[in-house]
N, C-alpha and C positions, 0 to 999 in steps of 0.2 A: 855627261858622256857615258855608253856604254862600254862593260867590258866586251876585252876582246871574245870569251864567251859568247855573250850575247850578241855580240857581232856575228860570230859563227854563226850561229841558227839561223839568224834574218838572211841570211846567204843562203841557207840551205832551203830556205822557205819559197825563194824564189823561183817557182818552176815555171818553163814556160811549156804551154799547148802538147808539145815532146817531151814532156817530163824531164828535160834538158835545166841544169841548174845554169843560167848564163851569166858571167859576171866579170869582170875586169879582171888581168893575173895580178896587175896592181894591187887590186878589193884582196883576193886572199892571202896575196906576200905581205900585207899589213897585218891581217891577223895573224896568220902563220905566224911571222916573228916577233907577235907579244903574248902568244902562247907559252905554257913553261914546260919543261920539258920530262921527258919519262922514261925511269929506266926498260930496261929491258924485257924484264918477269911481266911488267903491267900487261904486253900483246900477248903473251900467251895464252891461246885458247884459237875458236874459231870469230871469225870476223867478217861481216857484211861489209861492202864496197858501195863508193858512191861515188859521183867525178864531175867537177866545175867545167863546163862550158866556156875557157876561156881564149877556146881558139886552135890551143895546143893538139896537134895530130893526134896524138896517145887516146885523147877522149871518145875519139870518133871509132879506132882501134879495139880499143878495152870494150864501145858498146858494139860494135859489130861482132865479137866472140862470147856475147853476155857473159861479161864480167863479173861475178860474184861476191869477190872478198878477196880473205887471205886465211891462211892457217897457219898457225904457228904454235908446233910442235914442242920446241926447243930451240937455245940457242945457233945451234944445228941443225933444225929439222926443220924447214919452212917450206913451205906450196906460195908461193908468191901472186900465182894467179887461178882463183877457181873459177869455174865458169858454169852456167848454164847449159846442160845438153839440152837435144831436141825435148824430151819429157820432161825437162824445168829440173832433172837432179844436178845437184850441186859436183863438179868432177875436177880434177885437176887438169891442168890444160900444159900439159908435157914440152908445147916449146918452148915457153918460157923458162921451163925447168927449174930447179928448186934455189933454195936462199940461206943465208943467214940473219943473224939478227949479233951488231955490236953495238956499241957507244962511239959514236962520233959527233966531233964539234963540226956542226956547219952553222955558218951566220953568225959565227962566236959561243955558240949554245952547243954542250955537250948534252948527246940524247941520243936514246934508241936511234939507229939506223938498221935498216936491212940492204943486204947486199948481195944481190942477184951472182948464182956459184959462176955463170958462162955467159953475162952481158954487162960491161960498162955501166950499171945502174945500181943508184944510191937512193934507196926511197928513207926520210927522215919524219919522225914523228914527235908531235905536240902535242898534247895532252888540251881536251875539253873538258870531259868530265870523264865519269868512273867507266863510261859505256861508250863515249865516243875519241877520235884522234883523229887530228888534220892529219895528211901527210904531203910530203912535197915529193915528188920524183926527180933528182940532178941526174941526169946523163950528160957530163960535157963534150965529153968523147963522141957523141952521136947525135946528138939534138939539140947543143948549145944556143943554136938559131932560133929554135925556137921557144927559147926560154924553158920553164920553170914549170911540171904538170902537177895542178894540186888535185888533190881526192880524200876523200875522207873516208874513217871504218868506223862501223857500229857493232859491239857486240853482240855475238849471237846466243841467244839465250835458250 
């Protein structure tokens, strides 16, 4: 059996034709919660964005305003969504507006959360290795129907 790690990658590896990652929210909600978890200090910095194909509206969203990452500033200071301008610079994308970053238990596992300052959204993260983090986005408030959007960050060096 592989770890949940290497589970990660063979997930990421799968692109299809669209450079779309396509895969069951089953396939990630199994590794997502055998991931361990990470404090808070670990996201800080700038961070590349990536997003599973599992159906979830968000994915379709996130790539129609090319989706970038995330920044984080401080426990206080977070860009939750950078994005793509026309000439490919990395920019903040103001409706989403900004974020925090605390420790909350979801799934029974305490671990970084960020939390959007003016939407119902709880993005939680799981540690891969030193460079990458699944994350899970819970909105229940807003999108409980449709489950559970995973995406993952890579840091940017």
């Amino acid at each position: 059996m592989t770890s949940a790690e290497q589970q990660f990658f063979s997930l990421v590896n799968r692109k299809d034709k669209d450079d779309n990652i396509v895969v069951s929210e089953a396939e990630v909600e199994k590794i997502f919660n055998a991931l361990k978890p990470i404090r808070r200090s670990f996201l800080i910095g700038e961070w590349n964005g990536g997003s599973f194909d599992t159906g979830h509206p968000v994915h379709k969203s996130l790539k129609k305003i090319g989706w970038a990452g995330k920044d984080f500033r401080s426990d206080d200071d977070v860009d939750p969504i950078m994005a793509l301008d026309d000439a490919g610079k990395r920019v903040y994308n103001e409706e989403w507006g900004h974020a925090s970053l605390r420790e909350m238990v979801f799934r029974g596992v305490a671990s970084a959360a960020m939390i959007y300052d003016t939407r119902p959204i709880f993005d939680h993260f799981r540690y891969v290795n030193e460079d990458t983090v699944l994350g899970a986005m819970d909105c229940p408030k807003v999108m409980s129907a449709d489950g559970t959007f995973y995406f993952f960050l890579t840091r940017r060096k």
